[in-house]
C-alpha positions as CSV (number, residue, x, y, z in Angstrom):
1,X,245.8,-153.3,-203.5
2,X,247.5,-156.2,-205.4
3,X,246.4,-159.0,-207.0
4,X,247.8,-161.6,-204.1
5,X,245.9,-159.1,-201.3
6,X,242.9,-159.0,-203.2
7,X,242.7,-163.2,-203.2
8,X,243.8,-163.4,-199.3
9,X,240.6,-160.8,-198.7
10,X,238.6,-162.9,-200.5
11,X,239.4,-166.8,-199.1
12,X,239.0,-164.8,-195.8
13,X,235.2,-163.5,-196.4
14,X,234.5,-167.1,-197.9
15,X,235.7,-168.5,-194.6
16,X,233.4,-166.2,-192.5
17,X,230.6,-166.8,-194.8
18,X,230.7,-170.5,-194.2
19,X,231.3,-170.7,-190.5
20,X,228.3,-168.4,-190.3
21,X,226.2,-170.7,-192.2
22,X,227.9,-173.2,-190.5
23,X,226.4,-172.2,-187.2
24,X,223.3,-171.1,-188.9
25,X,222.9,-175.0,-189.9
26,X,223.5,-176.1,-186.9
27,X,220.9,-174.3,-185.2
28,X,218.2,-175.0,-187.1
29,X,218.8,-178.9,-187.4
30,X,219.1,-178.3,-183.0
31,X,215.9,-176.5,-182.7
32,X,214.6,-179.3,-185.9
33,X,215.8,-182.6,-183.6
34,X,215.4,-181.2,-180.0
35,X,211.7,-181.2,-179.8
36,X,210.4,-183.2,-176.5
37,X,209.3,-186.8,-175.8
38,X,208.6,-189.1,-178.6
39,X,207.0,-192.8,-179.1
40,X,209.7,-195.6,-179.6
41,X,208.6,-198.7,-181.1
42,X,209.8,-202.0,-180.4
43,X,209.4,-204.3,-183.6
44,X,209.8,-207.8,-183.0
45,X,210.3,-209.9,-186.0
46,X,209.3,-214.0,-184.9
47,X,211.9,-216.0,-186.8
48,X,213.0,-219.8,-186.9
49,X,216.9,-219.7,-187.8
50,X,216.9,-217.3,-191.1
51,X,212.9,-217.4,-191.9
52,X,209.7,-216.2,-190.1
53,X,207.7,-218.1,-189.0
54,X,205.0,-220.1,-190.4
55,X,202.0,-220.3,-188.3
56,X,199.9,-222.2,-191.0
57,X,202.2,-225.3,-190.3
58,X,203.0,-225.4,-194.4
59,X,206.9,-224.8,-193.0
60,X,209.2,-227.4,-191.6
61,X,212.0,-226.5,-189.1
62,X,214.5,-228.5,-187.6
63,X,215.8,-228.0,-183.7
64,X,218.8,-228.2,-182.5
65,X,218.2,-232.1,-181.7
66,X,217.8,-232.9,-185.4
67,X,213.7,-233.1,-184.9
68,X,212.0,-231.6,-187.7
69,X,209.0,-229.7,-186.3
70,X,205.8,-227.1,-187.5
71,X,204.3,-224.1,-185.8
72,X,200.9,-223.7,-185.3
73,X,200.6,-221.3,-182.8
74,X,203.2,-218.5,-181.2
75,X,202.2,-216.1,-178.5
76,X,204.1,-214.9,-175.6
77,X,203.8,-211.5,-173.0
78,X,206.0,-208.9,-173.0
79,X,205.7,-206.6,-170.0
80,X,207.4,-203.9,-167.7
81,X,209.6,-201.9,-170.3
82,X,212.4,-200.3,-169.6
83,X,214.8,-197.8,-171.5
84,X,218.9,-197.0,-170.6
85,X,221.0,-194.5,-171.8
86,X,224.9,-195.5,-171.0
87,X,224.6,-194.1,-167.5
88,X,221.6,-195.4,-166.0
89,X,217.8,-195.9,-166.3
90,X,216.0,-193.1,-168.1
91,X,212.1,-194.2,-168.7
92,X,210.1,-197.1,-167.2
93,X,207.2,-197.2,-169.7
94,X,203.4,-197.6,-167.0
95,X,201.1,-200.5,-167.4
96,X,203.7,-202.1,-170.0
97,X,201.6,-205.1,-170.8
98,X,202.0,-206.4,-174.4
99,X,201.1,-209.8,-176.2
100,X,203.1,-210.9,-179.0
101,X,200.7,-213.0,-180.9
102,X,202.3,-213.8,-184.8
103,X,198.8,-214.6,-186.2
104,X,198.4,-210.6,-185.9
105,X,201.3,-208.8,-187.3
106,X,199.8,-205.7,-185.5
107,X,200.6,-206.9,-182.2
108,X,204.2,-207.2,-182.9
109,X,205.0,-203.8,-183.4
110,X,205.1,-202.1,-179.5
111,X,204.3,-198.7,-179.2
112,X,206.2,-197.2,-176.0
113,X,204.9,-193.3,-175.8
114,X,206.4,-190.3,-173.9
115,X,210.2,-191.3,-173.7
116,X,211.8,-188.4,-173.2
117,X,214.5,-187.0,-175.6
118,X,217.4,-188.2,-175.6
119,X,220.0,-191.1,-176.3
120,X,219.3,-194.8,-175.5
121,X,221.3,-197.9,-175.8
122,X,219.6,-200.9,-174.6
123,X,216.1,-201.6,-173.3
124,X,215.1,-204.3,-171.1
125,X,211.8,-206.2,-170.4
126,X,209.9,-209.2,-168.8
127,X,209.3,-212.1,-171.0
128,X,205.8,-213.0,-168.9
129,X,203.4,-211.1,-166.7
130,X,204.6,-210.0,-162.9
131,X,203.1,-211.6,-159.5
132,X,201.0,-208.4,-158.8
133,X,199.2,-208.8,-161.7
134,X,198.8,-212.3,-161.7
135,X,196.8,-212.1,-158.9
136,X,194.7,-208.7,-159.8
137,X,191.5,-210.9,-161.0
138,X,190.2,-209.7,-164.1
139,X,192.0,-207.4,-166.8
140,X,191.2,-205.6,-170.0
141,X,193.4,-205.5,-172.8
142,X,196.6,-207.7,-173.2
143,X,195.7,-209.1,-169.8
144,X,191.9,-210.4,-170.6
145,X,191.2,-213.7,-170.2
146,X,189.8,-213.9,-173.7
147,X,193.0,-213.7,-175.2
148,X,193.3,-217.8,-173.5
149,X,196.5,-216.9,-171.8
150,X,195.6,-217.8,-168.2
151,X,195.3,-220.6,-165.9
152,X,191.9,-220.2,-164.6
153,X,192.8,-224.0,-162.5
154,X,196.0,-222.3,-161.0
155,X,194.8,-218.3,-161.4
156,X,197.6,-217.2,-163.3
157,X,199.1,-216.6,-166.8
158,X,200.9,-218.2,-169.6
159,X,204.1,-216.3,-170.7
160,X,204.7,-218.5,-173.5
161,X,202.8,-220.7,-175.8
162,X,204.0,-222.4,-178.6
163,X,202.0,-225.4,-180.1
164,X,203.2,-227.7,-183.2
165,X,203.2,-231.0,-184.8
166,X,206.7,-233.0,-185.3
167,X,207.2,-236.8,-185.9
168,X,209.7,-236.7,-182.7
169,X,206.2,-236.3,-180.5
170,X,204.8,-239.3,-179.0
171,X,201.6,-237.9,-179.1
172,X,198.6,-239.9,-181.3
173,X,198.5,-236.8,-183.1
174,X,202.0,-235.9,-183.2
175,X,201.7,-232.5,-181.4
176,X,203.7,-230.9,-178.9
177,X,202.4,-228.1,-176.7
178,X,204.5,-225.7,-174.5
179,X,202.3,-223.5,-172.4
180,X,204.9,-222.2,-169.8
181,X,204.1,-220.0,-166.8
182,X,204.1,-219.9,-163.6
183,X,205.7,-217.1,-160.4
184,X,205.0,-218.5,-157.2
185,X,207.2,-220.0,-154.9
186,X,210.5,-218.6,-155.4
187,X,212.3,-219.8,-158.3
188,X,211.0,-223.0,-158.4
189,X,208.1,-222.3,-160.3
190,X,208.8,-218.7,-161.5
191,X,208.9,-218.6,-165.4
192,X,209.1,-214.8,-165.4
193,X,212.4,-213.8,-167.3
194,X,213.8,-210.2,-168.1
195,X,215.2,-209.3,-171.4
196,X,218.4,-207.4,-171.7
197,X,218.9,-205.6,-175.4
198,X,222.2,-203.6,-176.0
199,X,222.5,-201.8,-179.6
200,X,225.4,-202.7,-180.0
201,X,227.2,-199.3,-180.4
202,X,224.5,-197.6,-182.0
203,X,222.2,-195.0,-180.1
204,X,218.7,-194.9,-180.3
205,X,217.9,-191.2,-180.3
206,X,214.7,-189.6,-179.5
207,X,213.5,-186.3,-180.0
208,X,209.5,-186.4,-180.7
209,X,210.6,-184.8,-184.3
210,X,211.8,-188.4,-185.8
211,X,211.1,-192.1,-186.2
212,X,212.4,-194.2,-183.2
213,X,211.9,-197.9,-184.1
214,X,214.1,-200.8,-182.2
215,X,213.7,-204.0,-184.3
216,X,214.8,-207.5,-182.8
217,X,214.4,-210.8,-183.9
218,X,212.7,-213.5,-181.5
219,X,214.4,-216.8,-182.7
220,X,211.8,-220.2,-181.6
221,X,215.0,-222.3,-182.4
222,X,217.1,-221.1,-179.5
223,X,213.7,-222.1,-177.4
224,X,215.2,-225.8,-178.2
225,X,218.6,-225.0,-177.7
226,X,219.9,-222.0,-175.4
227,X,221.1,-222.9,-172.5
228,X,219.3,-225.9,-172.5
229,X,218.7,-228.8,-175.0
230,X,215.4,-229.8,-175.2
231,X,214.1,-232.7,-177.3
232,X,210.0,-232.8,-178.7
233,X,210.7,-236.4,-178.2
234,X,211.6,-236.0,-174.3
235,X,209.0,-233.3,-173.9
236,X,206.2,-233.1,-176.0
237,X,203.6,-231.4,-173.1
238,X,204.4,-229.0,-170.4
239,X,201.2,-227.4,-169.5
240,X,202.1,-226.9,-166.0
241,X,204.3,-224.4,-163.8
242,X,207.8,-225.6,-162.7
243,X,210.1,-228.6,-164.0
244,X,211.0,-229.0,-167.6
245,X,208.7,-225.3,-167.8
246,X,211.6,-223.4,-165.8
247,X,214.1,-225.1,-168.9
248,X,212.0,-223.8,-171.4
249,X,211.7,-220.4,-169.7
250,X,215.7,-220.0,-169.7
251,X,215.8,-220.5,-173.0
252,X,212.9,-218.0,-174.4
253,X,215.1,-215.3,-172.1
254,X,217.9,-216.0,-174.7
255,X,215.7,-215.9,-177.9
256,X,215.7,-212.2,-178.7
257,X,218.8,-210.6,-180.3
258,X,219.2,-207.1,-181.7
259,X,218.6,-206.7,-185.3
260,X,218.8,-202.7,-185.9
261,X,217.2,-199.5,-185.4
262,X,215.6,-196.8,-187.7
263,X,216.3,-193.1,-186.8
264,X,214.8,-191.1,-189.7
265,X,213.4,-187.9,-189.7
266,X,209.4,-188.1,-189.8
């Protein structure tokens, strides 16, 4: 055999070698990913523009009307979860009742268990607690009462509290106080918003074999600006279903924006 046959014989058992291991590869990193349900976590980061929040009112922000402003308080509910792949609906996570309180980093990081493998790209939710549990008496967990999230005057929840001083209030003390809720008669009162999340392009895959962590930023500034302009000077206090409330609610539905997601092999 010559010299040229013997190198052809050889580039050809190289090429067989590697499409074998090739396939091999691929095999094992299927029967590696492929592995079942998995938990998803939602992490929600609470910002104000480009910073987190301050609870401890140390922080100034500014709104959207020029009115300089401090936090000293941020919780809201986030409830009936809900996970898309391009097609359609894929998982509605049961008894999805979660609240966001930023004075306890712990409770901004959701776990959603048993999602079945596969490829998501957006998730959706309820900013606020549905009608058939505002009316179920009693809870345990995110729904107890001790967590002062409820009504007990009008038998229902807050959705959204947030509580600050500004020198725009005309408060003695200079506070303002949102405490927004409210579902009863039709859409004049109801405060309940869903939450729409695309990510953008990406997938979020899950597999049960790797991390699966959706992280969005929840933006207080937009709660003064998007859709609707509202002023700590015009409204320093809504404590009460309806009115300047459903304004308020409209605009925590467009606070949340996608930041990224983690996808890495546990």
């Amino acid at each position: 055999m010559n010299k040229s046959k013997l190198v052809l014989l050889g580039l050809a058992i190289l090429s067989i070698s590697f499409v074998s291991c090739k396939d091999d590869d691929d095999e094992d990193n299927h029967a590696t990913h492929v592995s079942g349900p998995g938990t998803v976590t939602l992490d929600i980061s609470n910002v104000a523009g480009l910073v987190n929040v301050d609870e401890t009112g140390s922080t100034s922000y500014t709104n959207s009307s020029g009115e300089s402003f401090t936090v000293n308080k941020l919780k809201y509910y986030i409830s009936n979860i809900r996970l898309y792949n391009v097609d359609s609906l894929v998982y509605t996570m049961p008894e999805s009742y979660f609240l966001v309180d930023e004075s306890n980093q712990t409770t901004t990081q959701l776990a959603i268990p048993d999602v079945p493998a596969g490829a998501y790209t957006k998730i959706k939710f309820l900013v606020g607690v549905d009608s058939a549990r505002n009316v179920s008496g009693a809870q345990v967990g995110a729904l107890d009462q001790a967590n002062a999230m409820f009504w007990t005057w009008s038998s229902g929840y807050i959705f959204y509290k947030l509580e600050g001083k500004s020198p725009a209030s005309t408060q003695p003390d200079s506070s303002f106080v949102y405490h927004i809720g409210g579902f009863k008669d039709g859409n004049n009162t109801n405060a309940i918003r869903e939450v729409e999340i695309v990510f953008a392009g990406d997938s979020l895959i899950v597999d049960g074999s790797r991390e699966a962590e959706i992280h969005v930023l929840a933006d207080i500034l937009k709660v003064f600006s998007t859709p609707n302009a509202i002023s700590i000077a015009a409204i320093n206090t809504q404590m009460a279903p309806g009115g300047n409330a459903l304004l308020i609610a409209d605009n925590y539905a467009n606070m949340f924006t996608f930041d990224h997601i983690h996808n890495d092999p546990h």
